[in-house]
Backbone bond lengths (Angstrom), bond angles and torsions (degrees), N, CA, C in turn:
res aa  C-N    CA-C-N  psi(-1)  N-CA   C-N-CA  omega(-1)  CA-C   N-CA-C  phi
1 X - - - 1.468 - - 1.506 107.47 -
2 X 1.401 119.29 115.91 1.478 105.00 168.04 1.584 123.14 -100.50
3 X 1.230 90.72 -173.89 1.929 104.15 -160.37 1.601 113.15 -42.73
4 X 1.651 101.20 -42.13 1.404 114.66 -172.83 1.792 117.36 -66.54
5 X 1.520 101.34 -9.52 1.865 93.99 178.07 1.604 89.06 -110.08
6 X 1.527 126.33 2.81 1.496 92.01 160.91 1.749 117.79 -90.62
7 X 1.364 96.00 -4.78 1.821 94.54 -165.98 1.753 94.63 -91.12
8 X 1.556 117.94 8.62 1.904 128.83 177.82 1.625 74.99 63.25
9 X 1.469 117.36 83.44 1.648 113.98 127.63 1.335 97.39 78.76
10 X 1.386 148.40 31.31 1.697 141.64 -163.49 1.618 81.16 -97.54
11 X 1.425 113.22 158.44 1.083 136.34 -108.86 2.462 74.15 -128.52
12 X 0.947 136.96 146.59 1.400 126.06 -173.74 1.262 98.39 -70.75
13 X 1.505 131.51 -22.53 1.514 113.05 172.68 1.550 133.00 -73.33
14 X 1.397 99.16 -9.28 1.752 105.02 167.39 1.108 103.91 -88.67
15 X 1.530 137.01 -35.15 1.414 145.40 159.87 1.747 95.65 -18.55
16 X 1.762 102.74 -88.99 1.049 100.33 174.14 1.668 156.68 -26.83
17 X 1.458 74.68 -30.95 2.054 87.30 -176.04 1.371 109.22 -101.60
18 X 1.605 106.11 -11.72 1.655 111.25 167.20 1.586 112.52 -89.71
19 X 1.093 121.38 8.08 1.926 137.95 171.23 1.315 87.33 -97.78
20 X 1.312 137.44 -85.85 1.215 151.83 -164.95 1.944 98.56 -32.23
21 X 1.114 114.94 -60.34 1.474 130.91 -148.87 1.801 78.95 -77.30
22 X 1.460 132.07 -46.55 1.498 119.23 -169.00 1.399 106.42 -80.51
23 X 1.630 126.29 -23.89 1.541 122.69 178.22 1.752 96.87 -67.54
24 X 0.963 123.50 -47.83 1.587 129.23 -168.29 1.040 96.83 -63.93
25 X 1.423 141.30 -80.52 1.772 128.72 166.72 1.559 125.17 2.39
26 X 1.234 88.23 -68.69 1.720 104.11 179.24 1.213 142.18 -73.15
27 X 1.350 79.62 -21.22 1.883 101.95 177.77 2.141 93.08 -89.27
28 X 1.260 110.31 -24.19 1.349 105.65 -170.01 1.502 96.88 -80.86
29 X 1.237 127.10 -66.16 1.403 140.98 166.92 1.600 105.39 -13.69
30 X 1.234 96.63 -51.67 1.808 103.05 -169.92 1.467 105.81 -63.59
31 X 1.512 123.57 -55.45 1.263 132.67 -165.50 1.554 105.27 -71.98
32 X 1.466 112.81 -27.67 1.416 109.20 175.38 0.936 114.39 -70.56
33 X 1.680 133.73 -36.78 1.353 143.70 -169.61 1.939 98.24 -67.65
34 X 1.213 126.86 -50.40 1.307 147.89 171.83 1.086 108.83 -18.32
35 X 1.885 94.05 -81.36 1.206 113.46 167.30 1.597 137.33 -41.12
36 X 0.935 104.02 -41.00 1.809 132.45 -178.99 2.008 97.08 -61.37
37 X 1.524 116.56 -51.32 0.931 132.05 153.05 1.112 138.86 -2.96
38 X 1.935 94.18 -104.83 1.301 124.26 154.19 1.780 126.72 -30.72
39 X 1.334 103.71 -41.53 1.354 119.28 -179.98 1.458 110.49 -81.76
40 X 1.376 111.21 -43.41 1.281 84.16 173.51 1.576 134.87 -104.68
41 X 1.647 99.01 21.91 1.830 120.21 149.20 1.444 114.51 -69.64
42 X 1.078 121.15 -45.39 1.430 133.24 -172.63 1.464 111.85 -72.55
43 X 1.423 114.57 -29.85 1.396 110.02 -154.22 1.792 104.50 -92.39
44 X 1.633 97.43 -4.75 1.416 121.69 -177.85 1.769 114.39 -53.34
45 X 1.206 121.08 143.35 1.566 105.63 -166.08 1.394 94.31 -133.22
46 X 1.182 129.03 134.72 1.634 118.31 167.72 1.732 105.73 -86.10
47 X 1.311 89.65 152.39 1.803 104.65 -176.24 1.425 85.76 -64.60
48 X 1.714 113.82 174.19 1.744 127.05 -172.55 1.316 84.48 -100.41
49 X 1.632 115.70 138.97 1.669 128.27 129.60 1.523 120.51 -10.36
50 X 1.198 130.26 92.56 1.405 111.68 162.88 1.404 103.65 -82.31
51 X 1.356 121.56 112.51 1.565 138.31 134.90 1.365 131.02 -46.94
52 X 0.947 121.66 111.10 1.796 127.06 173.46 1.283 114.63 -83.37
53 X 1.229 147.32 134.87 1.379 156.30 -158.27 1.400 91.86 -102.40
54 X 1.573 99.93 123.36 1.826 114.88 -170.96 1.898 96.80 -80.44
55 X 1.176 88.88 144.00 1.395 94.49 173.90 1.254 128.12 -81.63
56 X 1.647 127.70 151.15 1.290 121.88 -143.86 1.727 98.96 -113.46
57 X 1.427 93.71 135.22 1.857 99.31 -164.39 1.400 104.00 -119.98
58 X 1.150 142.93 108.27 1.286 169.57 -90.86 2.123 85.15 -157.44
59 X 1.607 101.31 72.52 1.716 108.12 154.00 1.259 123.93 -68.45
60 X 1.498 120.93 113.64 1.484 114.06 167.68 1.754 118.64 -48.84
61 X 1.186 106.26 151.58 1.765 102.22 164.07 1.409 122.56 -68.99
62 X 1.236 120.02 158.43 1.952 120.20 -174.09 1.735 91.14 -60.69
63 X 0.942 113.88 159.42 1.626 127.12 170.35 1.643 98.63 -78.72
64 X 1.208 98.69 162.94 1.632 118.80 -179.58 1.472 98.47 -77.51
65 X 1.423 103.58 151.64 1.399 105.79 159.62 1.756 109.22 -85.18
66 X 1.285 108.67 154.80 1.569 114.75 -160.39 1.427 97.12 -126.64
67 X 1.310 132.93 115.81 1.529 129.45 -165.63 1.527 105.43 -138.49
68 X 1.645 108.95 123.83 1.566 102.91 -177.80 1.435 91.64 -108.65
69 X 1.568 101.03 153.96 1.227 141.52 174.53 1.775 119.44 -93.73
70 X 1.226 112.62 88.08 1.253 103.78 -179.53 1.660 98.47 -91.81
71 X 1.917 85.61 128.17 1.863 98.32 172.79 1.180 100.86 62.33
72 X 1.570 95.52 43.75 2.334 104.35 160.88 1.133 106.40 -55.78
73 X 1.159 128.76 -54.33 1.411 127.75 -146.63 1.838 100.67 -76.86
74 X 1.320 133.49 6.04 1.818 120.20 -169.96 1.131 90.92 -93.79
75 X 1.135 119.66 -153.68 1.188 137.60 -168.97 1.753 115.97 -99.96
76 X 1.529 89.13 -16.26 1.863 77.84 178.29 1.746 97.88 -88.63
77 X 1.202 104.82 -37.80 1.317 138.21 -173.67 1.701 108.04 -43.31
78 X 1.099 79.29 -71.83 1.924 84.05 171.00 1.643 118.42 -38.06
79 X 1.378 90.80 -59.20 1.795 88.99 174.63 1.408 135.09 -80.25
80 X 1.127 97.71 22.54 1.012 103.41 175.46 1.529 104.29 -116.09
81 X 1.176 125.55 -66.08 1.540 142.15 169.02 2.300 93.55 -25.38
82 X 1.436 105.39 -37.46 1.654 101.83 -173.79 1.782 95.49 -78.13
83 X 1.455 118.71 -49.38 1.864 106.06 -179.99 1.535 93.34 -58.49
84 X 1.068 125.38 -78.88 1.524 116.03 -150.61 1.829 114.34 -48.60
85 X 1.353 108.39 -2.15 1.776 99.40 170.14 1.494 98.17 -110.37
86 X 1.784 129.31 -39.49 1.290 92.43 155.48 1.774 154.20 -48.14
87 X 1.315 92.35 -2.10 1.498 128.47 -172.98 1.565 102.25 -87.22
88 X 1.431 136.29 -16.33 1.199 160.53 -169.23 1.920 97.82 60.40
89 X 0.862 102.95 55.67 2.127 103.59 -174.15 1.539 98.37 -108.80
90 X 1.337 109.12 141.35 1.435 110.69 176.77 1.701 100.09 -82.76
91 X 1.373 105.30 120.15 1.729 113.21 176.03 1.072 100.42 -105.35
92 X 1.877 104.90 130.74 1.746 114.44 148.10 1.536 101.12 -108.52
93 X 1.003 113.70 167.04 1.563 143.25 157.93 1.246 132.33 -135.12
94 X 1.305 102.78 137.09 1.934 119.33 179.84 1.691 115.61 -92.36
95 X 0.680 127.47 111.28 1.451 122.53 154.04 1.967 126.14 -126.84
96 X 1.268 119.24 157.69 1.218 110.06 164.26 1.936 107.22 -62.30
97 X 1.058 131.40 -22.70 1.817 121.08 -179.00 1.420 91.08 -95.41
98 X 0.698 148.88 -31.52 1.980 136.54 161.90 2.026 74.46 117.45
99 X 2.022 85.00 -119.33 1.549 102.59 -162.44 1.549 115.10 -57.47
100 X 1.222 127.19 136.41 1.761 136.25 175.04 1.481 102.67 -49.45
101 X 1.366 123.92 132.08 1.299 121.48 -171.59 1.916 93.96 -80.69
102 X 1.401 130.89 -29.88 1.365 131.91 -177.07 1.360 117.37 -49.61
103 X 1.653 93.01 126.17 1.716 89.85 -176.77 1.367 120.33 -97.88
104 X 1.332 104.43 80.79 1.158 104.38 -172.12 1.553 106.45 -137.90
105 X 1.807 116.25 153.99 1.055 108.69 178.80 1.587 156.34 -37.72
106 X 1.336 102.23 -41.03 1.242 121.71 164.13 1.400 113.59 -57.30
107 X 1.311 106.22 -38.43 1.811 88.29 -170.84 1.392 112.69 -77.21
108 X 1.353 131.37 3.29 1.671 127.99 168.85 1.383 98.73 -84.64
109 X 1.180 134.30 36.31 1.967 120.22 -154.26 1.461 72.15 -149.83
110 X 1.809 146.82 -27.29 1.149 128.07 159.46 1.200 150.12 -111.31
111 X 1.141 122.28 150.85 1.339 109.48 -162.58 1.474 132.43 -85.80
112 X 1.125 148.01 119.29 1.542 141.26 -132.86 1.117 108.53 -144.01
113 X 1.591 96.51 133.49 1.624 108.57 -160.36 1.496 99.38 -131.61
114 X 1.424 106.91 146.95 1.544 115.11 -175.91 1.775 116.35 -103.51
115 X 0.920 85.22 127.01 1.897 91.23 -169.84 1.169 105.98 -174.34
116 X 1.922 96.99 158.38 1.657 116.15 170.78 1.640 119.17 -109.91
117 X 1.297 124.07 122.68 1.411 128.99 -159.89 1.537 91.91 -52.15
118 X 1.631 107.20 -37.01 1.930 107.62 -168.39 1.376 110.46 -80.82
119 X 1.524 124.90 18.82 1.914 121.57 177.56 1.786 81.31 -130.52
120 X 1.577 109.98 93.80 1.787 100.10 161.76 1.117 128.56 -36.94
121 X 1.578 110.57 -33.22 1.574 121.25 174.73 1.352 109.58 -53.18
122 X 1.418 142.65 -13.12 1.193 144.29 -147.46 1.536 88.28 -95.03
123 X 1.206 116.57 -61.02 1.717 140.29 -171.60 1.726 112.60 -54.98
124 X 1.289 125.27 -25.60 1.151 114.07 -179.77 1.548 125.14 -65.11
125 X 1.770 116.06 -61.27 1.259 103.59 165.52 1.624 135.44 -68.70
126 X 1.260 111.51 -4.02 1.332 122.65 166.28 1.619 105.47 -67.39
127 X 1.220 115.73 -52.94 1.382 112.76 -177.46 1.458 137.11 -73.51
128 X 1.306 97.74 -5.36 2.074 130.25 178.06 1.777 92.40 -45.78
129 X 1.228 108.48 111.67 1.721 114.47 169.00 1.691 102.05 74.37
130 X 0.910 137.76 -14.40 1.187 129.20 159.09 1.487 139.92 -11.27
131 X 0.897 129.73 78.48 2.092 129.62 -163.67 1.854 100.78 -84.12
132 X 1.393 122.76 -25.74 1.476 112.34 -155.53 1.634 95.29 -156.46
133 X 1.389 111.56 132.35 1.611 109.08 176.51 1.663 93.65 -120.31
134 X 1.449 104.02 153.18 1.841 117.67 170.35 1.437 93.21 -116.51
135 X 0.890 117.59 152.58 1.589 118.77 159.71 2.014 120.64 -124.52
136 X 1.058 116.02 91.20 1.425 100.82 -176.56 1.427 111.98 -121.57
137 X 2.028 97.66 58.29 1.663 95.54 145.84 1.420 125.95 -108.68
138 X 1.306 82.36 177.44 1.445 94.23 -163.22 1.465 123.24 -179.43
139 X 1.391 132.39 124.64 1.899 121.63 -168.05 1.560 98.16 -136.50
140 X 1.551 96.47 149.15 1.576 93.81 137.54 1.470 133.21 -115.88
141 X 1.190 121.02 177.73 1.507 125.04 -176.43 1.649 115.20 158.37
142 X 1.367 123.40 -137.29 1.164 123.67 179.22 1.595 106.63 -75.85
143 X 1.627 100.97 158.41 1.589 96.77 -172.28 1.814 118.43 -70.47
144 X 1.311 110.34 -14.62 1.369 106.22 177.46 1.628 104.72 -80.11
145 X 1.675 119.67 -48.70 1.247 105.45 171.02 1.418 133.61 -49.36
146 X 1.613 107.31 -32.03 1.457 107.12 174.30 1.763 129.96 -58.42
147 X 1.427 96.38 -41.45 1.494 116.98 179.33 1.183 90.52 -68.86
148 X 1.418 154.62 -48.16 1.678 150.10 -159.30 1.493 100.62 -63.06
149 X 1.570 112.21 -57.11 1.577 107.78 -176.14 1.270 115.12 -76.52
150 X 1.380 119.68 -61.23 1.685 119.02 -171.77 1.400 98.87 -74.12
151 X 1.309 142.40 1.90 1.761 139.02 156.83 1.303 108.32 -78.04
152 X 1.460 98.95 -90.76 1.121 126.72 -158.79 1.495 131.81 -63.08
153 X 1.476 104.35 -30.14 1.090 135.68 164.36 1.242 121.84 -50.95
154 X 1.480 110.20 -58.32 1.489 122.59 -157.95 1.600 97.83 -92.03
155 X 1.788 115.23 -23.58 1.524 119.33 -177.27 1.472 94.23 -65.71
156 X 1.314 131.86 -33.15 1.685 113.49 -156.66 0.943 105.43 -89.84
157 X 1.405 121.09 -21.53 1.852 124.21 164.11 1.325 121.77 -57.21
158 X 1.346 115.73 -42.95 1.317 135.14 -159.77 1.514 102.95 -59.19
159 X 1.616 101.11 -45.12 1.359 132.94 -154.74 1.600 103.09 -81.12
160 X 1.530 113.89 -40.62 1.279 122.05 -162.66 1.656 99.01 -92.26
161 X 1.049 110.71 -10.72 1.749 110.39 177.85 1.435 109.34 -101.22
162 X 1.402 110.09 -27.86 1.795 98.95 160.70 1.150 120.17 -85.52
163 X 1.440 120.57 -5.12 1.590 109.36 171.81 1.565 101.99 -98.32
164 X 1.454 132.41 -21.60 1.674 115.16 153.71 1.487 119.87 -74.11
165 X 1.388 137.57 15.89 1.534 131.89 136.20 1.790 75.97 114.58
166 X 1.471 139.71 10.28 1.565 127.00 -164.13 1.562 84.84 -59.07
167 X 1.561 114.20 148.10 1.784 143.94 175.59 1.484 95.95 -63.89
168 X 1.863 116.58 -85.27 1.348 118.67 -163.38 1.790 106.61 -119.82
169 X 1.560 98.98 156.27 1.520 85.55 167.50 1.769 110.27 -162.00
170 X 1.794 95.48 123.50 1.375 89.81 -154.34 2.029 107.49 -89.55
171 X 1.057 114.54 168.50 1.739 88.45 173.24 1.889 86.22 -151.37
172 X 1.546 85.57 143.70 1.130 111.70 179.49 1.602 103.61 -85.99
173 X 1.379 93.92 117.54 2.039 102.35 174.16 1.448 99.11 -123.35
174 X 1.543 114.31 -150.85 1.319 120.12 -138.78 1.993 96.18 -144.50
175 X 0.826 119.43 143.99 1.564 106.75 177.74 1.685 90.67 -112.98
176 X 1.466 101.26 159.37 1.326 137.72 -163.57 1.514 101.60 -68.91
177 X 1.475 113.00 125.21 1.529 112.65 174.57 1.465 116.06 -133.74
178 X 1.503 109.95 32.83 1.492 118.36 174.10 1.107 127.47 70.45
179 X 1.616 124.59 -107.49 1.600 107.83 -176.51 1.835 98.49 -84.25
180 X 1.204 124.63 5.55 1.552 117.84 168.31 1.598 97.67 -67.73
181 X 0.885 141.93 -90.10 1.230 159.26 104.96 2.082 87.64 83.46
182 X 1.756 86.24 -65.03 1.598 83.27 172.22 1.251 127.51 -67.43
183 X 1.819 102.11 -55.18 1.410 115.19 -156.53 1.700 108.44 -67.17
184 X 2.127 108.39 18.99 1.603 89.97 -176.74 1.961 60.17 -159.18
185 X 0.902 79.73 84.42 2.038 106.07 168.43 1.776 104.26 -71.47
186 X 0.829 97.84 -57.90 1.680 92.79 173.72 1.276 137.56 -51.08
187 X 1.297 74.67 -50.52 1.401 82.48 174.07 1.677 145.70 -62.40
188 X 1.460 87.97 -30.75 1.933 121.89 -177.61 1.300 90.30 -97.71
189 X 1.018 135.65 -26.17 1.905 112.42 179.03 1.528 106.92 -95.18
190 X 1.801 114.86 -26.96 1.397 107.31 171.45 1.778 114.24 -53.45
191 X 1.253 105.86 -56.30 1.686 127.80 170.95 1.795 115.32 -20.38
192 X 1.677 82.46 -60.92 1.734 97.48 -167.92 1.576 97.96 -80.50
193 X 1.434 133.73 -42.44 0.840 99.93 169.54 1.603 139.28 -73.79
194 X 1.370 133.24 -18.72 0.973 146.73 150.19 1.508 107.80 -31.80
195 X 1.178 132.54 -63.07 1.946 145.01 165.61 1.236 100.51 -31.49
196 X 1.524 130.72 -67.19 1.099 139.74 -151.50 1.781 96.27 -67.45
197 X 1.365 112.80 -43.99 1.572 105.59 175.35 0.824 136.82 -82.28
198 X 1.752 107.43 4.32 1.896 104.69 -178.14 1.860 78.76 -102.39
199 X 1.054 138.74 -64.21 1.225 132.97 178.49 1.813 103.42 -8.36
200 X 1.254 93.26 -87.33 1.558 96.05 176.44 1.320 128.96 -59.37
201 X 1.450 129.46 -5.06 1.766 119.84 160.76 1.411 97.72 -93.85
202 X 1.602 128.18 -38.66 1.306 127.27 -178.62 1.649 121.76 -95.96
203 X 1.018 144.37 83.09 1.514 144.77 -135.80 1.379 77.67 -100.61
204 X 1.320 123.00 -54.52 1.777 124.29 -154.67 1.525 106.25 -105.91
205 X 1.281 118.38 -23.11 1.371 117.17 -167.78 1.598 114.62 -117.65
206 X 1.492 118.73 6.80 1.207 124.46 -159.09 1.473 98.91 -104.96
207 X 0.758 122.78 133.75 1.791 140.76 -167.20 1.902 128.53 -136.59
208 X 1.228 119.11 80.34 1.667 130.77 -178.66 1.380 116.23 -85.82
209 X 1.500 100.33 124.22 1.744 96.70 -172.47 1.534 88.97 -124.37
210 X 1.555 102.88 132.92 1.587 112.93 174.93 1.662 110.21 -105.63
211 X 1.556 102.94 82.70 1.774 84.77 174.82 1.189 109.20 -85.93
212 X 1.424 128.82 160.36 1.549 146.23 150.40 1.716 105.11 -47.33
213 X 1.161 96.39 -159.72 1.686 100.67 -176.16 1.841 114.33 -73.80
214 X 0.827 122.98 129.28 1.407 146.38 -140.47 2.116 85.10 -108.04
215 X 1.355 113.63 106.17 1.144 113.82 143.50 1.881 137.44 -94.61
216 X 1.149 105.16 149.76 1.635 114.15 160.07 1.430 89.66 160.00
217 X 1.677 111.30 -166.97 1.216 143.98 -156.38 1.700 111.07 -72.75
218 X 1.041 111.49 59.88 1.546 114.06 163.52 1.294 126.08 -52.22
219 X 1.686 114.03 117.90 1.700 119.27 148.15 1.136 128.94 -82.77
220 X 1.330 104.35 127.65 1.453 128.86 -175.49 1.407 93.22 -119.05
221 X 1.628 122.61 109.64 1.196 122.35 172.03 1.257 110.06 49.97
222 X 1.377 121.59 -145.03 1.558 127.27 165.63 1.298 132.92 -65.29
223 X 2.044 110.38 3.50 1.121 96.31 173.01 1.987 120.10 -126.88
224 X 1.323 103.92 176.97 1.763 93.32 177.93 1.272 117.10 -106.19
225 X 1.192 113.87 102.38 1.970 108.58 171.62 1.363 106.52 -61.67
226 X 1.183 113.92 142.50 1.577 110.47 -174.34 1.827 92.77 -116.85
227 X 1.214 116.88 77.69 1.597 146.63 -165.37 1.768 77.30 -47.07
228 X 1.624 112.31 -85.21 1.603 105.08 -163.89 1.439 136.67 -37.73
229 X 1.245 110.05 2.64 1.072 134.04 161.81 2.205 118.22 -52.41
230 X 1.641 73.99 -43.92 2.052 92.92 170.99 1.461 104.41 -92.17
231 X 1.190 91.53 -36.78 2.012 102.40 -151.33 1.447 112.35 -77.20
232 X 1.616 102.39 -41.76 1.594 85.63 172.58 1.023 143.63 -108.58
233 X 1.490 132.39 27.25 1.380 140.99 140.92 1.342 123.25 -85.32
234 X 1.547 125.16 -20.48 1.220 128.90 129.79 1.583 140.57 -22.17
235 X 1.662 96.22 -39.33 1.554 110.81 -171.42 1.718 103.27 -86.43
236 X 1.344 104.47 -34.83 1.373 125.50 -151.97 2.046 75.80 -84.17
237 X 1.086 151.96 -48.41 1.274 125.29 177.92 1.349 119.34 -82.79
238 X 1.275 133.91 -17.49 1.425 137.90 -133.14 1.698 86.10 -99.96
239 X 1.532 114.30 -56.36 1.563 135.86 -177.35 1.332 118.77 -23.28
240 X 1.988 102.06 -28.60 1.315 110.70 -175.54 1.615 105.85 -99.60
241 X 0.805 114.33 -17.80 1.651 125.81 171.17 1.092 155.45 -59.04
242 X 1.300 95.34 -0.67 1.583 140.08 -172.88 1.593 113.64 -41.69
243 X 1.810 102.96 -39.50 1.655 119.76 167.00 1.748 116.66 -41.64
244 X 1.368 99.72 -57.79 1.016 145.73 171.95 1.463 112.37 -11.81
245 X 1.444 100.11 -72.00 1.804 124.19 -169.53 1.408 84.58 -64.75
246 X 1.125 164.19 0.43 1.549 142.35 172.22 1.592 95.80 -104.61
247 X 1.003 133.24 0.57 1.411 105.36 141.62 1.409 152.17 -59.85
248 X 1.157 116.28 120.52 1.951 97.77 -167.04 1.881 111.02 -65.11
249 X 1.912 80.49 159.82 1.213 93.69 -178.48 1.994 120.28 73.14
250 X 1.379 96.17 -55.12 1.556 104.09 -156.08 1.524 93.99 -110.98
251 X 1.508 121.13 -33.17 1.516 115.34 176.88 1.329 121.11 -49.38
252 X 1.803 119.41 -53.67 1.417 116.44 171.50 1.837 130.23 -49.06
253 X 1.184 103.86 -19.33 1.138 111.21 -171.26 1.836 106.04 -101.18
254 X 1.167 115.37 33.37 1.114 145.30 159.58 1.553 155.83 -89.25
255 X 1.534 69.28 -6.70 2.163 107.12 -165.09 1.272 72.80 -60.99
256 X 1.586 94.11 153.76 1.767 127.90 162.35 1.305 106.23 -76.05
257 X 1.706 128.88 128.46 1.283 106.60 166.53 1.801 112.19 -80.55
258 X 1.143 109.94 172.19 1.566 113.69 -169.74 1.492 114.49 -118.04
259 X 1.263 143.55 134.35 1.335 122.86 156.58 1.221 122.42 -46.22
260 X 1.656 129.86 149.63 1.272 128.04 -177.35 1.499 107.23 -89.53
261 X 1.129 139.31 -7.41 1.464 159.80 173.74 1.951 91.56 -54.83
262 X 1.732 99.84 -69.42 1.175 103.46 -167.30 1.408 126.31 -68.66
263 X 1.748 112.07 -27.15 1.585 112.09 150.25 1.403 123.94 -52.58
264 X 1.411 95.44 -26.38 2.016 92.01 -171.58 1.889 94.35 -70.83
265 X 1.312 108.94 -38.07 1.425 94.05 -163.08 1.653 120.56 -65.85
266 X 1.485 104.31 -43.80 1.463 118.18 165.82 1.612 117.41 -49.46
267 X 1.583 123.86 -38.64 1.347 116.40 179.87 1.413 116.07 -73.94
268 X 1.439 120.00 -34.30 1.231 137.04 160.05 1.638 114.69 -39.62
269 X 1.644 126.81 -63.17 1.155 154.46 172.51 1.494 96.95 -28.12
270 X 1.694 95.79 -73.75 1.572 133.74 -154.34 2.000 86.79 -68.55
271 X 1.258 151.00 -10.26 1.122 141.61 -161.64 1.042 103.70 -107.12
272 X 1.953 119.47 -59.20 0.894 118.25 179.00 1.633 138.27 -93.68
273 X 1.359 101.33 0.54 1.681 102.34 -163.36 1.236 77.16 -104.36
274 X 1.823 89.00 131.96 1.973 98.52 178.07 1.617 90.85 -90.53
275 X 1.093 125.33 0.90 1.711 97.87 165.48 1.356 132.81 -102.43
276 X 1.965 103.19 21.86 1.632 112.84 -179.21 1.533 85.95 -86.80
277 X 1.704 82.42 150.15 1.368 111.07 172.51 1.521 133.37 -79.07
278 X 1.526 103.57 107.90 1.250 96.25 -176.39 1.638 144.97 -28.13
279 X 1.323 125.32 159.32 1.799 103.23 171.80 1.416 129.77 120.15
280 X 1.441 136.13 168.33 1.050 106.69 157.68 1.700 145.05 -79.76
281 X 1.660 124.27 161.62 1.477 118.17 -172.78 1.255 86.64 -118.14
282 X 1.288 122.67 123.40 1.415 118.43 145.56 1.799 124.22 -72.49
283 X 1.168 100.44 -159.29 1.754 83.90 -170.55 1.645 98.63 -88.69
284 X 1.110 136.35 -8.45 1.243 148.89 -150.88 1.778 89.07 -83.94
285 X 1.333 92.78 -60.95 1.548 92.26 175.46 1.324 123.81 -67.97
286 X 1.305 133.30 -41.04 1.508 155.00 140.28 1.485 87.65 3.06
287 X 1.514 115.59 -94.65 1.222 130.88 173.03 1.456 109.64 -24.94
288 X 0.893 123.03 -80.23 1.915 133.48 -176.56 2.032 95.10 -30.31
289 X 2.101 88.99 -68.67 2.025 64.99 -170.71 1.438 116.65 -103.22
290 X 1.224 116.04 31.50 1.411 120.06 136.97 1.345 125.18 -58.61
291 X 1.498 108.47 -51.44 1.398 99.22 163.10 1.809 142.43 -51.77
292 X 1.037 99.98 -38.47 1.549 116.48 -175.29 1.471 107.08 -69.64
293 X 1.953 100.67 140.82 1.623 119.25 -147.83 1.328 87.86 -63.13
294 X 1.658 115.77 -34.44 1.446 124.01 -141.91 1.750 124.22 -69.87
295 X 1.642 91.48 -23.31 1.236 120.42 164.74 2.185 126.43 -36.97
């Protein structure tokens, strides 16, 4: 029996529009169901993140580096004790005269301690917190006195700052000038031996700079030698001369003199940057990282 004797005889075009009218149903049904769906995927909300507020931890700042100045107050001393506070570093200094008689600003900015390199007892509270020692003594006079200070002197420091745990420690020596060398015996064996013992308490951190003659503005009592006056057109030929110093006799006495400005900066460098290279500097090098901005 087909479709057309149940609808009594309808005509194939109501056929048609009664196909039409059940595809549209179903196809509507479908999209509603979809919809019904869709909506209620979408309408889905996730609960909020509760966040907990991290708690607030109160880091101290790194500590200062703490750097003594042996024999702040001379003349190498001074300039150096002035880079290492432009450097923002808390500076003490030792000397036998304690406070710098110079009236000048910087020296209320350090702290000054009275002592003899030859009573160890002198060295202990000077060295309390200590991270970095300079050493810039040094005398002349008779040959036993010489060896006492630039030896002996500088050995009990050397000694007393590696047994308080001090990091680096640079010491100001003297470079080699041949038959000088003899005619001030004390002086050059106090030196070398002093080298030989920071080497060996400081293997990694121990640092010797040999400048030649050291210009700038020296006080003498009440007055100022203005040294660069010799020193630095001297420096400005000598620098290239370097061949030179291997001549006997007359080569050593050839050293470049250096500004003392630019030793202060290198001992400073050489004290605190744990990534200077151990050892000795002659002035050659002096010169080299004297130059550099980085200094």
């Amino acid at each position: 029996m087909g479709i057309a004797s149940l609808n009594g005889g309808s005509s194939s075009s109501d056929l048609s529009c009664l196909l039409r009218s059940v595809i549209y149903w179903n196809s509507t049904t479908s999209v509603s169901r979809n919809v019904r769906f869709l909506s209620t995927t979408s309408n889905k909300v996730d609960e909020p993140l509760k966040v907990e507020e991290a708690e607030t931890v109160n880091i101290p700042p790194p500590p200062s580096e703490k750097l003594l100045v042996l024999g702040g107050n001379g003349f190498v001393g001074s300039h150096i004790c002035k880079e290492a506070l432009d450097r923002g570093l808390s500076v003490h200094s030792l000397s036998r005269s304690g406070k710098s008689s110079v009236q000048e600003a910087w020296a209320n900015k350090v702290t000054w301690h009275q002592g003899d390199l030859l009573s160890v007892n002198s060295l202990k509270d000077a060295l309390n917190g200590v991270t970095s020692v300079i050493s810039c003594v040094g005398t002349f006079g008779t040959n036993s006195y010489m060896y006492k200070v630039n030896g002996t002197a500088n050995i009990n420091a050397i000694r007393a700052a590696a047994e308080q745990g001090v990091k680096r420690f640079a010491y100001i020596s003297a470079a080699d000038f041949g038959l000088v060398n003899y005619l001030l015996q004390g002086y050059y064996e106090g030196k070398r031996a002093a080298e030989t013992e920071l080497l060996t308490k400081f293997p990694y951190g121990g640092v010797i700079l040999r400048p030649g003659f050291m210009y700038g503005t020296r006080r003498v009592g009440g007055m100022k030698l203005p040294l660069g006056v010799i020193g630095s057109p001297l420096e400005m030929v000598l620098q290239y001369a370097k061949p030179l110093n291997q001549v006997p006799l007359v080569g050593p006495l050839l050293v470049p003199p250096i500004n003392v400005t630019a030793v202060a900066k290198v001992a400073v460098r050489a004290a605190t940057d744990p990534v200077f290279p151990p050892g000795i500097i002659d002035v050659h090098g002096l010169l080299r990282y004297g130059q550099q901005k980085s200094i």
